[in-house]
CHARMM internal coordinates of N, CA and C (Angstrom, degrees):
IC EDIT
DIST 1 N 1 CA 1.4416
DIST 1 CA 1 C 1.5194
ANGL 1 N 1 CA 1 C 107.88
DIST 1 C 2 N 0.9145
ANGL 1 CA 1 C 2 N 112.39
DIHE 1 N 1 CA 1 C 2 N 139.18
DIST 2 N 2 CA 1.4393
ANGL 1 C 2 N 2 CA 136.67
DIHE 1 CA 1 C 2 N 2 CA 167.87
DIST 2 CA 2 C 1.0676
ANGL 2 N 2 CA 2 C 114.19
DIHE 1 C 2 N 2 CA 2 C -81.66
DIST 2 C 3 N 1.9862
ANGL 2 CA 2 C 3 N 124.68
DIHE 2 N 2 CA 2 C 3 N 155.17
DIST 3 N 3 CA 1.9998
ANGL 2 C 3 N 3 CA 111.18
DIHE 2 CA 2 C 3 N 3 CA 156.27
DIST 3 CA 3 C 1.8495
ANGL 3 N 3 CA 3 C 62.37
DIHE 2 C 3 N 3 CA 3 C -160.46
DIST 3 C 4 N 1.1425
ANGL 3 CA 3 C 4 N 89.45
DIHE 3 N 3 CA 3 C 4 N 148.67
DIST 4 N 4 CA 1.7176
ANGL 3 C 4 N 4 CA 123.03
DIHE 3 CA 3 C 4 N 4 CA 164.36
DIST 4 CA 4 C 1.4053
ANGL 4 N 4 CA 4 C 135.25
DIHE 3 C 4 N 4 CA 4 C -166.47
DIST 4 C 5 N 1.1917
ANGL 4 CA 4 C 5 N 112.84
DIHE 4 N 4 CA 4 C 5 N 111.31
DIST 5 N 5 CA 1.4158
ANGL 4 C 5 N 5 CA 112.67
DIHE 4 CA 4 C 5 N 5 CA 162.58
DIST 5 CA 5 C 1.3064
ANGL 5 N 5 CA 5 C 153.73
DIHE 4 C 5 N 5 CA 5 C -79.52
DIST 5 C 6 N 1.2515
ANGL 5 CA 5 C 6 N 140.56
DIHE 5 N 5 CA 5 C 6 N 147.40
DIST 6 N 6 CA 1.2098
ANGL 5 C 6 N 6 CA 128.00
DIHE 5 CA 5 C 6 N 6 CA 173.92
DIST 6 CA 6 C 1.2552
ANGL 6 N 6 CA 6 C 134.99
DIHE 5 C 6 N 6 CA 6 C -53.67
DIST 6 C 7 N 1.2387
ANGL 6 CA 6 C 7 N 133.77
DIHE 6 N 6 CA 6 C 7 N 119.57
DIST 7 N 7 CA 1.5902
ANGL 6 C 7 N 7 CA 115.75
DIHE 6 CA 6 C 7 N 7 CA 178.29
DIST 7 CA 7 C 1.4109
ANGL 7 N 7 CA 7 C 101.53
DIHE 6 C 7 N 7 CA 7 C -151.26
DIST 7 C 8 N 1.6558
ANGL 7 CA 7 C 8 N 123.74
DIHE 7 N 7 CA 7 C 8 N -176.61
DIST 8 N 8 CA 0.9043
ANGL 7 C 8 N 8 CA 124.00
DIHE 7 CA 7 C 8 N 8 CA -147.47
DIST 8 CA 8 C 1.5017
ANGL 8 N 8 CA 8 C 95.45
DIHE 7 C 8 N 8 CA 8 C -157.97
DIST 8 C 9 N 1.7063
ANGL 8 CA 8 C 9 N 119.56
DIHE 8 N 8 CA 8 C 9 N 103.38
DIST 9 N 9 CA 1.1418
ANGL 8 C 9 N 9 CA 129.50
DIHE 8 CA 8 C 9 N 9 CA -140.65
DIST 9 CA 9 C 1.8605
ANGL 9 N 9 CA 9 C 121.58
DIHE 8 C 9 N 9 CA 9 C -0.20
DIST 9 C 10 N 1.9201
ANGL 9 CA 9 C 10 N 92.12
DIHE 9 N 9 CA 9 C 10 N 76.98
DIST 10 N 10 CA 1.2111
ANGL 9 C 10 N 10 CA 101.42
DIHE 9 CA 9 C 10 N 10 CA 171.55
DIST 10 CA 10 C 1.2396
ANGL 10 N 10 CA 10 C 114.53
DIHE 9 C 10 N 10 CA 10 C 109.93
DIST 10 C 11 N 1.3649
ANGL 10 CA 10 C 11 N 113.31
DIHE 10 N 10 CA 10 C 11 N -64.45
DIST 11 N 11 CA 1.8304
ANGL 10 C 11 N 11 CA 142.03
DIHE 10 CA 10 C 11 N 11 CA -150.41
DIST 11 CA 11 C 2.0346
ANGL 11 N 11 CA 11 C 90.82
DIHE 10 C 11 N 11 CA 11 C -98.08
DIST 11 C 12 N 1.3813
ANGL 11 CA 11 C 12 N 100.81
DIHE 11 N 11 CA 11 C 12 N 125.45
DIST 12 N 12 CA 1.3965
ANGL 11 C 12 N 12 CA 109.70
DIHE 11 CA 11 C 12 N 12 CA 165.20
DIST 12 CA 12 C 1.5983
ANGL 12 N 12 CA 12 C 112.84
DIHE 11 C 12 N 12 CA 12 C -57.25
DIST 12 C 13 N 1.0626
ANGL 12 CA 12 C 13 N 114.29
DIHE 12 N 12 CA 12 C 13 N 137.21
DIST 13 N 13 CA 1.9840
ANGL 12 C 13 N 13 CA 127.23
DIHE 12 CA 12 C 13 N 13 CA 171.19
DIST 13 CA 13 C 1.7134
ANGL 13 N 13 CA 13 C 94.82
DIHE 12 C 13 N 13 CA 13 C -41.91
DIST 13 C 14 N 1.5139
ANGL 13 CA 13 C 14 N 105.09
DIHE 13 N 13 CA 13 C 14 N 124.67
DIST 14 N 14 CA 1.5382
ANGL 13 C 14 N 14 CA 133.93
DIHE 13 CA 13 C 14 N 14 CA 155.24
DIST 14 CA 14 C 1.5512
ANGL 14 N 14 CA 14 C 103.48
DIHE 13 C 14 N 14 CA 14 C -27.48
DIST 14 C 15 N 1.1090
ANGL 14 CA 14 C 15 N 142.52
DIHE 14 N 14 CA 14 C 15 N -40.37
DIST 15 N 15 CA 1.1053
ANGL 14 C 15 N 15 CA 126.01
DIHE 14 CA 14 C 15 N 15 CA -159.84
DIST 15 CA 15 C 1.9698
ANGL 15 N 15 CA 15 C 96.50
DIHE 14 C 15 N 15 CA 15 C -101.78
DIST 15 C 16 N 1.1952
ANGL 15 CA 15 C 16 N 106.04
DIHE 15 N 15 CA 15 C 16 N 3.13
DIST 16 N 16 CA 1.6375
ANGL 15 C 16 N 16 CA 97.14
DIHE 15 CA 15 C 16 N 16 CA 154.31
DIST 16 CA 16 C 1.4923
ANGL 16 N 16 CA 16 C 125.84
DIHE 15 C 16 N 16 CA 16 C -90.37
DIST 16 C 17 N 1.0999
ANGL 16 CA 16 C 17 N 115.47
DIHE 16 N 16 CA 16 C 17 N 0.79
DIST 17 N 17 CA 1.6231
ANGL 16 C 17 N 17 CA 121.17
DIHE 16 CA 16 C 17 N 17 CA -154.21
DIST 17 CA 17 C 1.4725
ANGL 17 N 17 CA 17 C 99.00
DIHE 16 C 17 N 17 CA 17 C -156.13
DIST 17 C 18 N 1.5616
ANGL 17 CA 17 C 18 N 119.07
DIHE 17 N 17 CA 17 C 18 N -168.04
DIST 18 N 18 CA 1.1910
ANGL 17 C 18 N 18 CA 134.63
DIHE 17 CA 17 C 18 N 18 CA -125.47
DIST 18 CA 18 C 1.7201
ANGL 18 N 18 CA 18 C 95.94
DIHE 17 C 18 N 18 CA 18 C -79.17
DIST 18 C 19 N 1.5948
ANGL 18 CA 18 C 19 N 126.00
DIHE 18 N 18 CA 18 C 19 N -2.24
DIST 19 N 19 CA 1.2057
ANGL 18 C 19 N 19 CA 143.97
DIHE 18 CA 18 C 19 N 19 CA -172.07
DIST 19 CA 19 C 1.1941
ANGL 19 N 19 CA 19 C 99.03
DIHE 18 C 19 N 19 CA 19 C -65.06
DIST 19 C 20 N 1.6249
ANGL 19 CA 19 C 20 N 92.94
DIHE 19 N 19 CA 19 C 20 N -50.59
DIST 20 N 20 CA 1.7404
ANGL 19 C 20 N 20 CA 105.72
DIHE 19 CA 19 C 20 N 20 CA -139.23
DIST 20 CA 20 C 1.9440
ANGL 20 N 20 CA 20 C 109.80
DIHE 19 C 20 N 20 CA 20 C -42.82
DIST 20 C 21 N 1.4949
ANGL 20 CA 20 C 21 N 89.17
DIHE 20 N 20 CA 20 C 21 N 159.16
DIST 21 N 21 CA 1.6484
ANGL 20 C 21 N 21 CA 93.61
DIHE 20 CA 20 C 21 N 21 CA -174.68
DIST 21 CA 21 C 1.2956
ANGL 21 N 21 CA 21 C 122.89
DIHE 20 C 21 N 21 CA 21 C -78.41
DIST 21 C 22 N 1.2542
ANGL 21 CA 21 C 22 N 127.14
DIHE 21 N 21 CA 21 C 22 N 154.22
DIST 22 N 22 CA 1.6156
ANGL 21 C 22 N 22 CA 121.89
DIHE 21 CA 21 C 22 N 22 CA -158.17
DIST 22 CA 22 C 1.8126
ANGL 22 N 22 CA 22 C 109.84
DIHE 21 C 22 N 22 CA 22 C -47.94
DIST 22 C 23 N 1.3919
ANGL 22 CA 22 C 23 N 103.99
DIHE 22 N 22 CA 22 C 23 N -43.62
DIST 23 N 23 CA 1.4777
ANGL 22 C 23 N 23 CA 110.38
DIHE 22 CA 22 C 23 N 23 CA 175.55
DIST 23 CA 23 C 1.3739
ANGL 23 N 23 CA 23 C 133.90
DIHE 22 C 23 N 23 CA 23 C -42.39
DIST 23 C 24 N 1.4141
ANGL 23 CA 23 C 24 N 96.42
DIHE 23 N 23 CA 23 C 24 N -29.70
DIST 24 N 24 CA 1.7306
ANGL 23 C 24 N 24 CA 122.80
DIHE 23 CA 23 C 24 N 24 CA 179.60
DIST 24 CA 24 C 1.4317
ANGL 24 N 24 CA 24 C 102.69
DIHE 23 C 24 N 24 CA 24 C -101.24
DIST 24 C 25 N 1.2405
ANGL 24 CA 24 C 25 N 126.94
DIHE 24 N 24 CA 24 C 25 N 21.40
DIST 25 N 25 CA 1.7817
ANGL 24 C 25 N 25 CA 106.45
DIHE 24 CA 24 C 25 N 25 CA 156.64
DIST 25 CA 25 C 1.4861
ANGL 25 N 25 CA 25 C 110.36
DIHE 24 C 25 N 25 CA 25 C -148.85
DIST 25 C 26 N 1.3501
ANGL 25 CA 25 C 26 N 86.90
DIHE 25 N 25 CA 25 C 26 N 140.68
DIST 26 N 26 CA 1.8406
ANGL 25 C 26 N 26 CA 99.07
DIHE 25 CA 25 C 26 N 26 CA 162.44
DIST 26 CA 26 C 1.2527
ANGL 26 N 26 CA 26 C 130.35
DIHE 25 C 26 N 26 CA 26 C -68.91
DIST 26 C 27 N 1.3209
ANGL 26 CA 26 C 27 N 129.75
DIHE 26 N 26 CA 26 C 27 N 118.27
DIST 27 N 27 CA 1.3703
ANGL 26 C 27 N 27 CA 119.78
DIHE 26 CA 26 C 27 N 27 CA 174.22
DIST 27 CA 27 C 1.5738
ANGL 27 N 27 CA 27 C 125.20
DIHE 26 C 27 N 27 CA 27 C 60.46
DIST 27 C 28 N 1.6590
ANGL 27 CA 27 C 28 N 96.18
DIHE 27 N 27 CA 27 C 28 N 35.02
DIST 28 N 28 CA 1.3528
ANGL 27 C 28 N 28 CA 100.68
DIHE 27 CA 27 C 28 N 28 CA -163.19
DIST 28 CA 28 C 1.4769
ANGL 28 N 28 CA 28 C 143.06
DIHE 27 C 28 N 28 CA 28 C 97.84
DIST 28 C 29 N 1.7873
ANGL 28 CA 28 C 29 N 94.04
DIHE 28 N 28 CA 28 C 29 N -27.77
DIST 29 N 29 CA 1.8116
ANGL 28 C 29 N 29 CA 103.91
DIHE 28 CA 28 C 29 N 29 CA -176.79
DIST 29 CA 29 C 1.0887
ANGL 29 N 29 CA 29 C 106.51
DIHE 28 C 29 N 29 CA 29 C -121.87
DIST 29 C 30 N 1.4567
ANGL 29 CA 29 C 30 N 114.21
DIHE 29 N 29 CA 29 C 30 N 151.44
DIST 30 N 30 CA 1.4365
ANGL 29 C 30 N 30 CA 121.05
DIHE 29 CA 29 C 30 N 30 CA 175.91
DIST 30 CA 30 C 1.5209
ANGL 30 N 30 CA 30 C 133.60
DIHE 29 C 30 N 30 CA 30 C -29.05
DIST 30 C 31 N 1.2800
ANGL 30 CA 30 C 31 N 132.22
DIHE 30 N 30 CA 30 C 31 N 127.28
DIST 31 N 31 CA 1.4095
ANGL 30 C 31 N 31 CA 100.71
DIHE 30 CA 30 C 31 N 31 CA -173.55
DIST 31 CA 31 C 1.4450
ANGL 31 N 31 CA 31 C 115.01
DIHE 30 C 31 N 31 CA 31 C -115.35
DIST 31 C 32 N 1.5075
ANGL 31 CA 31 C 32 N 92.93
DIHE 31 N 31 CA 31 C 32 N -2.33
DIST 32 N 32 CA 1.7715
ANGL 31 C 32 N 32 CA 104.73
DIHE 31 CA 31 C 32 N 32 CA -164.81
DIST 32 CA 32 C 1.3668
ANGL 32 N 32 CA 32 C 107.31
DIHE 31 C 32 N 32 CA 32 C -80.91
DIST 32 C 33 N 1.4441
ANGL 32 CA 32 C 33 N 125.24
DIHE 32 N 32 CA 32 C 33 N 130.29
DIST 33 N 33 CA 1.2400
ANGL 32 C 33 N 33 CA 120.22
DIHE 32 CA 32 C 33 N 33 CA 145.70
DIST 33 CA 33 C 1.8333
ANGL 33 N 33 CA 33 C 144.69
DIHE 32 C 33 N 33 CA 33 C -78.13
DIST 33 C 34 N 1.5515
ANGL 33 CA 33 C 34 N 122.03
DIHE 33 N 33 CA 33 C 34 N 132.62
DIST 34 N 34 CA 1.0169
ANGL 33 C 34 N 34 CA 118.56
DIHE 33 CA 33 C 34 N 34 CA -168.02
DIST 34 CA 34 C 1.5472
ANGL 34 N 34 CA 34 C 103.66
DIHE 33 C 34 N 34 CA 34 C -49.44
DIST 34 C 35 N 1.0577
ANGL 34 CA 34 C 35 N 108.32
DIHE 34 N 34 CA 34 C 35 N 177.21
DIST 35 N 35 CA 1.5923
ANGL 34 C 35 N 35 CA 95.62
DIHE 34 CA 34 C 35 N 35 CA 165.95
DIST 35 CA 35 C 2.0551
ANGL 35 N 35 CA 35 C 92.77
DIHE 34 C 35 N 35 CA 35 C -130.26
DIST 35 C 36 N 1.3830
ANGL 35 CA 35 C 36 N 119.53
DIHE 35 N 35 CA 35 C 36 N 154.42
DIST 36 N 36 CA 1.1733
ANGL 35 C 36 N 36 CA 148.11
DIHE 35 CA 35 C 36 N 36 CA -125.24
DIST 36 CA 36 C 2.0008
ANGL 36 N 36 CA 36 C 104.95
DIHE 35 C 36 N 36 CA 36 C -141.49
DIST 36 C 37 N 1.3388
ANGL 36 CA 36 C 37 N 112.02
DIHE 36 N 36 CA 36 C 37 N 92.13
DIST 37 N 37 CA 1.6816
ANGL 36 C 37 N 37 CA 96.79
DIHE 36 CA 36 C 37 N 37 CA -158.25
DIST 37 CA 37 C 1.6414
ANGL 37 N 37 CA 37 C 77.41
DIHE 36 C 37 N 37 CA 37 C -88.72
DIST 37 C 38 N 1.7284
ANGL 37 CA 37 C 38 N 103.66
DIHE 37 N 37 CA 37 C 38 N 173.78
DIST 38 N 38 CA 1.4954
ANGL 37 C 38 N 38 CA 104.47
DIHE 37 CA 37 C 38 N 38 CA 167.25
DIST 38 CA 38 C 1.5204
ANGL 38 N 38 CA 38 C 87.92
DIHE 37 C 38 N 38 CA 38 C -155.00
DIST 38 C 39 N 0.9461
ANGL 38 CA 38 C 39 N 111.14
DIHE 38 N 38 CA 38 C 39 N 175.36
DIST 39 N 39 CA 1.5242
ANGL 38 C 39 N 39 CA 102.95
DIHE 38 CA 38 C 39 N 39 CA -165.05
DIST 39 CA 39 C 2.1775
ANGL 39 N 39 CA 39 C 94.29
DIHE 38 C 39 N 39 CA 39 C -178.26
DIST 39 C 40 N 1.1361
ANGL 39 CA 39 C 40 N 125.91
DIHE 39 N 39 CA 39 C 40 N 166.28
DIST 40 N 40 CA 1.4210
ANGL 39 C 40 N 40 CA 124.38
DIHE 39 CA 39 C 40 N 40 CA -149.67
DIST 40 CA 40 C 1.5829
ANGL 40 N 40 CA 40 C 133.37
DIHE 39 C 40 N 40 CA 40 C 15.83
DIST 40 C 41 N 1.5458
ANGL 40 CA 40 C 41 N 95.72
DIHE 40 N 40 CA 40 C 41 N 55.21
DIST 41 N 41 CA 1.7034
ANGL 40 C 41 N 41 CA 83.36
DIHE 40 CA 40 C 41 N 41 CA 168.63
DIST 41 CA 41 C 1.3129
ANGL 41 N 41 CA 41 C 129.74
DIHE 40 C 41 N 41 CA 41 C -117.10
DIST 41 C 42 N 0.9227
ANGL 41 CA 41 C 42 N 102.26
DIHE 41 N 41 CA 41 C 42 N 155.11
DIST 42 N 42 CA 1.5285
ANGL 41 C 42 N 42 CA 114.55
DIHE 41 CA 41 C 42 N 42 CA -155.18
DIST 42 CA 42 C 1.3714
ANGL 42 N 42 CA 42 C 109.07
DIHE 41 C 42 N 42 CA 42 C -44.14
DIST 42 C 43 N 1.4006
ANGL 42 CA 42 C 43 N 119.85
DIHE 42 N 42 CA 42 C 43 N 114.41
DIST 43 N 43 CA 1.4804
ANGL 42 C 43 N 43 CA 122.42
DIHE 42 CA 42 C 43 N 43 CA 156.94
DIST 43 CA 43 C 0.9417
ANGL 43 N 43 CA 43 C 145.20
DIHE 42 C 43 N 43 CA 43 C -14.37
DIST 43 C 44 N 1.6903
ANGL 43 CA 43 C 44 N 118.65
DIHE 43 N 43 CA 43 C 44 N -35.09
DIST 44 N 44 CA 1.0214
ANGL 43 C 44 N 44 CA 123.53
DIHE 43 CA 43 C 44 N 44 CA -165.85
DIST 44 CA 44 C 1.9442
ANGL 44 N 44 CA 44 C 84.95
DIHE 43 C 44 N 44 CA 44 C -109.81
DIST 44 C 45 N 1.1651
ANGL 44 CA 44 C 45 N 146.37
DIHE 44 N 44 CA 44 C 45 N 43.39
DIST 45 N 45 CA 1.0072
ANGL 44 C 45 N 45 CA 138.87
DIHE 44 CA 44 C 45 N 45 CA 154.38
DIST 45 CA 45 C 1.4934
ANGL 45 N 45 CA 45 C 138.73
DIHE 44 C 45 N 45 CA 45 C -101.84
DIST 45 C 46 N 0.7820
ANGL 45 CA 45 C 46 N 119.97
DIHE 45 N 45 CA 45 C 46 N 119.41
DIST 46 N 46 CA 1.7424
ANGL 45 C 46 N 46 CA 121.32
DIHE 45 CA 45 C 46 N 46 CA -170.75
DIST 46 CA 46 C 1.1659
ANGL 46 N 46 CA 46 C 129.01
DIHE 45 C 46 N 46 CA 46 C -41.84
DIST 46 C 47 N 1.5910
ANGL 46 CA 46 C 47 N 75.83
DIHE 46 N 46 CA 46 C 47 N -73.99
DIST 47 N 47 CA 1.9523
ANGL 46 C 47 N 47 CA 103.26
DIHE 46 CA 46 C 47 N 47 CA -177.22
DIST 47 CA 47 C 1.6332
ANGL 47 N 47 CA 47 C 96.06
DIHE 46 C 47 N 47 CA 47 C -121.46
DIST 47 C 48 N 1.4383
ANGL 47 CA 47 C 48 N 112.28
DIHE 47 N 47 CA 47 C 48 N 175.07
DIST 48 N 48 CA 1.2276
ANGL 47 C 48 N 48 CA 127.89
DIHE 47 CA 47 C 48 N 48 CA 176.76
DIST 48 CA 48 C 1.3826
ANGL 48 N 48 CA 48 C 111.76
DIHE 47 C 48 N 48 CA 48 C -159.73
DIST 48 C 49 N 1.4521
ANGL 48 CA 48 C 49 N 125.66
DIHE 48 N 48 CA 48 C 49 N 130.53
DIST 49 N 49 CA 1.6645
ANGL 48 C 49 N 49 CA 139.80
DIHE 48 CA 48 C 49 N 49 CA -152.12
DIST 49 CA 49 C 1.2228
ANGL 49 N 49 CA 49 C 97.05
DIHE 48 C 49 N 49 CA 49 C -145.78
DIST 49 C 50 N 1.5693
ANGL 49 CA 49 C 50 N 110.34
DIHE 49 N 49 CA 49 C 50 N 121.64
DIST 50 N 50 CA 1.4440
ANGL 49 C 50 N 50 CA 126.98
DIHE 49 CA 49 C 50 N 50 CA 159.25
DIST 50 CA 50 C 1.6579
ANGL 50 N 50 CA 50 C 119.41
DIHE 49 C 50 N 50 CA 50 C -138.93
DIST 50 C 51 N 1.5884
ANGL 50 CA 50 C 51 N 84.69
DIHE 50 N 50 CA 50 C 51 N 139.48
DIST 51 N 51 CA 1.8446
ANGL 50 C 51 N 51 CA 103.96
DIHE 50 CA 50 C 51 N 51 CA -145.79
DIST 51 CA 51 C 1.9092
ANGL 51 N 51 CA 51 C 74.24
DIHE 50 C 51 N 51 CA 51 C -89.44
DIST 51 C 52 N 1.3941
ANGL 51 CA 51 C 52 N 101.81
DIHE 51 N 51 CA 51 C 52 N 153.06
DIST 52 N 52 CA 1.6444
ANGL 51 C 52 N 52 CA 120.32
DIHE 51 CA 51 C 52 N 52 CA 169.06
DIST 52 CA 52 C 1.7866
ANGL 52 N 52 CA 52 C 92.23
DIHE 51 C 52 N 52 CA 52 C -135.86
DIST 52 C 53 N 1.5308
ANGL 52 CA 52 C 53 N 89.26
DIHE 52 N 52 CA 52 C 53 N 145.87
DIST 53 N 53 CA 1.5462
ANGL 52 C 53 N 53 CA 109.53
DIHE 52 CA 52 C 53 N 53 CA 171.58
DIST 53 CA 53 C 1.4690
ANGL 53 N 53 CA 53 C 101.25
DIHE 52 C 53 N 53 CA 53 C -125.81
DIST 53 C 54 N 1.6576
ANGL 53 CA 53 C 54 N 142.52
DIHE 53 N 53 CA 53 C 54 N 144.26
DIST 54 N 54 CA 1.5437
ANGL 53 C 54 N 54 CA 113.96
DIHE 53 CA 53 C 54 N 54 CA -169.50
DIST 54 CA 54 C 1.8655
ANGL 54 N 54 CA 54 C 72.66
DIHE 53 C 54 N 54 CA 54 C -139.49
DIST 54 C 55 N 1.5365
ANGL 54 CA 54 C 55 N 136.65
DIHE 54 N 54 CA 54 C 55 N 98.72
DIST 55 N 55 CA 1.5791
ANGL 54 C 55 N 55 CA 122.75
DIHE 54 CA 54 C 55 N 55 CA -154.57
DIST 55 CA 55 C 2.0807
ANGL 55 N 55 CA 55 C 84.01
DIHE 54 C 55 N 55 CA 55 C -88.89
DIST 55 C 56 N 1.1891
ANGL 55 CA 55 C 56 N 100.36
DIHE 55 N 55 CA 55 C 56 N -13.70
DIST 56 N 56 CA 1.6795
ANGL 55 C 56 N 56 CA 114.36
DIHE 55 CA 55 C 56 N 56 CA -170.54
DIST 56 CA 56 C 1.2379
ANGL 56 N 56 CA 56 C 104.72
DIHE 55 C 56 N 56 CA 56 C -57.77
DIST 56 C 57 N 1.4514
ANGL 56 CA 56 C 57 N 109.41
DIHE 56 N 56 CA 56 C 57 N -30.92
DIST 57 N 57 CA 1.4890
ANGL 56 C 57 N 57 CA 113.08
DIHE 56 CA 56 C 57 N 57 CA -152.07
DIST 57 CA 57 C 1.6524
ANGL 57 N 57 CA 57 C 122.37
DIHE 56 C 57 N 57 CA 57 C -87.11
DIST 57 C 58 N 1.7700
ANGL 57 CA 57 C 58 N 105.90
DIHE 57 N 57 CA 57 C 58 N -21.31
DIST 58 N 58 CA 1.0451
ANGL 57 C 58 N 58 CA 98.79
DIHE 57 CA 57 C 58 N 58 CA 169.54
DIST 58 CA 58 C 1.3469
ANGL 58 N 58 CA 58 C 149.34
DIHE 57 C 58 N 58 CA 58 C -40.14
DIST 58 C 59 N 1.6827
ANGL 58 CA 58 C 59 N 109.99
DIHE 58 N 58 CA 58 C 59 N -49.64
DIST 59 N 59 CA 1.5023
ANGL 58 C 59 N 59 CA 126.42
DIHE 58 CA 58 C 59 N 59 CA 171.12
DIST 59 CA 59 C 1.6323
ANGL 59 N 59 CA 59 C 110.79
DIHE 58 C 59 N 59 CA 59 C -30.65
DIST 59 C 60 N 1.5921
ANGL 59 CA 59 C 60 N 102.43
DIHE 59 N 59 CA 59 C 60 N -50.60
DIST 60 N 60 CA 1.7411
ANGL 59 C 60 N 60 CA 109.98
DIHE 59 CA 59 C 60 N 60 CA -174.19
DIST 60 CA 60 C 1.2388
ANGL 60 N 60 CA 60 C 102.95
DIHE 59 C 60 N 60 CA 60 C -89.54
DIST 60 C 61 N 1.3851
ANGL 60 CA 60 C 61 N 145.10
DIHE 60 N 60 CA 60 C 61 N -30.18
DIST 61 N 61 CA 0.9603
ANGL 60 C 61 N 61 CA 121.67
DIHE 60 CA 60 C 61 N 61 CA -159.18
DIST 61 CA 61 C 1.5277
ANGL 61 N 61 CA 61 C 128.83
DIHE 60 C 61 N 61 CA 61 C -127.73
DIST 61 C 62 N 1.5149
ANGL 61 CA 61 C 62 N 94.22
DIHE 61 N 61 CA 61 C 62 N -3.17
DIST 62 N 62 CA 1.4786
ANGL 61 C 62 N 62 CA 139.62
DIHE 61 CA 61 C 62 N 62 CA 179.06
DIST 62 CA 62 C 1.5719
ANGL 62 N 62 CA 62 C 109.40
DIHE 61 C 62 N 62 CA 62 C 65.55
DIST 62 C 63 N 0.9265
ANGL 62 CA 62 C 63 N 114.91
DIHE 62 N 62 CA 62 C 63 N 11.78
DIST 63 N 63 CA 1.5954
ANGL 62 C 63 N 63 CA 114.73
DIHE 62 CA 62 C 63 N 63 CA 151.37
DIST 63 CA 63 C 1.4404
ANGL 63 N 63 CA 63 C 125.48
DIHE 62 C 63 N 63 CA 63 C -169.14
DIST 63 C 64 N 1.0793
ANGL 63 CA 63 C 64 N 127.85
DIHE 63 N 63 CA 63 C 64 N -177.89
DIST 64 N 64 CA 2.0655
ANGL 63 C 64 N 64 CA 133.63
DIHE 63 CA 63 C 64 N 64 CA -157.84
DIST 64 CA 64 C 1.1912
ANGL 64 N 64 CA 64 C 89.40
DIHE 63 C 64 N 64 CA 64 C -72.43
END
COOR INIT
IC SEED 1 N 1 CA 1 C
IC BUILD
C-alpha cells in the first residue's frame, strides 16, 4: 500500500495551514483538510486508518 501527499519542497500548500485564507478557517484556524492519495491496498481490506501527529502545530493551534 501506498499513502502520499502533496507538498511543496516538503511543507504542505499554505492554504492547509496557518497561511490558509480567511475564508478557509474557523475561528481563526485552518479548516481545510489536505487531501491524502493511497493507492495499492489490499483488496481484501475494509476500512483503512491513518494516525497523524502535526508536533508543528501547536504554536497555532495549541495542540497536535
Amino acid at each position: 500500500m501506498k499513502i502520499a501527499v502533496s507538498t511543496m519542497n516538503g511543507y504542505l500548500f499554505d492554504c492547509y495551514g496557518k497561511f490558509a485564507p480567511k475564508n478557509q478557517r474557523i475561528e481563526g484556524k485552518p479548516s481545510r483538510s489536505f487531501p491524502i492519495f493511497v493507492t495499492d491496498a489490499p483488496k481484501e481490506a475494509k476500512t483503512l486508518a491513518v494516525f497523524f501527529r502535526d508536533y508543528d502545530s501547536v504554536p497555532v493551534c495549541g495542540f497536535t
